[in-house]
C-alpha positions in Angstrom: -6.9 -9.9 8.1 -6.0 -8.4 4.8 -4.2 -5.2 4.4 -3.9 -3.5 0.9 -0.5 -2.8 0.5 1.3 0.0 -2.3 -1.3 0.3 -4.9 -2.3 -3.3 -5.7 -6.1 -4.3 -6.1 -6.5 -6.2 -2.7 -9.6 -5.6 -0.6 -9.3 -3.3 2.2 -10.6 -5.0 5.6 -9.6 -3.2 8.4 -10.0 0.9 8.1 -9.2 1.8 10.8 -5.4 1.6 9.2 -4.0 3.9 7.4 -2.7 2.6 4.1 0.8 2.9 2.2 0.9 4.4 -1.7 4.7 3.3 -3.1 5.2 4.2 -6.0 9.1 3.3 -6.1 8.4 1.5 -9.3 8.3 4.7 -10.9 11.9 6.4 -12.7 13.6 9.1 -10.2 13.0 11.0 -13.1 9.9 10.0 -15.1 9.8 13.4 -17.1 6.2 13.4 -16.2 6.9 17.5 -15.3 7.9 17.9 -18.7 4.9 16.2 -20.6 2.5 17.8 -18.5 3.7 21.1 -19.6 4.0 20.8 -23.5 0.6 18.8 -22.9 -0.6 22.3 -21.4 0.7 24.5 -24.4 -0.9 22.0 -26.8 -3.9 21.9 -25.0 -3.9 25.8 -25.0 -2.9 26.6 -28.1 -5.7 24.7 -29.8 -8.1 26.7 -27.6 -8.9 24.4 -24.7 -9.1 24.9 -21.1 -5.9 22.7 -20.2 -6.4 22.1 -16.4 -10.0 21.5 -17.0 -9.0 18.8 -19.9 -6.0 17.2 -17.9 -8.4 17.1 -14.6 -10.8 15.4 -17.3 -7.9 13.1 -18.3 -6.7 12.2 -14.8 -10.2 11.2 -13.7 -11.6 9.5 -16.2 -8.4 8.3 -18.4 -9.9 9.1 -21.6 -7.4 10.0 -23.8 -9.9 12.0 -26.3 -9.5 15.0 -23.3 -5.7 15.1 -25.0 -5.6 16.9 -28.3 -3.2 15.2 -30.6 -1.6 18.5 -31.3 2.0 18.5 -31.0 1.6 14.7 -29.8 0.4 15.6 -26.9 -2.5 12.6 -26.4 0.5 10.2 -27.5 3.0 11.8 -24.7 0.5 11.9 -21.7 -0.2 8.1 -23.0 3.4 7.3 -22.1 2.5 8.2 -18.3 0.2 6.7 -15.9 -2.4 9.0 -14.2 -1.0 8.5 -10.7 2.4 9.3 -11.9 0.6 12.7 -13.1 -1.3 13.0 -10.3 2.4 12.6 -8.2 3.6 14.9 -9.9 0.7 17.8 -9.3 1.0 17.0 -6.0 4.7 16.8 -5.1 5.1 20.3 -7.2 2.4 22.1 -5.6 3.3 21.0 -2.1 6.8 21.7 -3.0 6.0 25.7 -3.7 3.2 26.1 -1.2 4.7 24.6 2.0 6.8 27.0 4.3 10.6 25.4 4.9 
């Protein structure tokens, strides 16, 4: 029987378990907060709606939803979408869960 483990591209067989995402590959500190933000100014100061371009970015990982403005398509490039989409996560979770 075949289990996908992490995030590697292995058929899933049996669904009824519940599967592992490990991202320990990933830098304690990635600096993924910090692109996403001057990625948002850049975004917004050029006009744009920046959540509904990075959504657009993270879904479909077309870079042309980045403006180059301020390097920001170069910077997001430096990151991969699930380390963006980590990020997203771990901060809102962080600021929305009780202690």
């Amino acid at each position: 029987m075949k289990e996908k483990s992490d995030h590697s591209d292995k058929p899933v067989n049996n669904l009824s378990e519940t599967q592992k995402f490990n991202n320990s590959d990933r830098p304690a500190n990635s600096g993924a907060g910090d692109i996403l933000c001057k990625v948002y100014y850049a975004l917004k100061e050029k006009g744009y709606h920046p959540v509904n371009q990075i959504v657009g970015y993270i879904l479909s990982g077309d870079p042309t939803y980045i403006t180059s403005h301020k390097n920001a398509r170069s910077l997001i490039s430096k990151l991969e979408r699930d380390e963006l989409l980590e990020e997203i996560v771990y901060f809102y979770l962080k600021h929305n869960l009780p202690e």
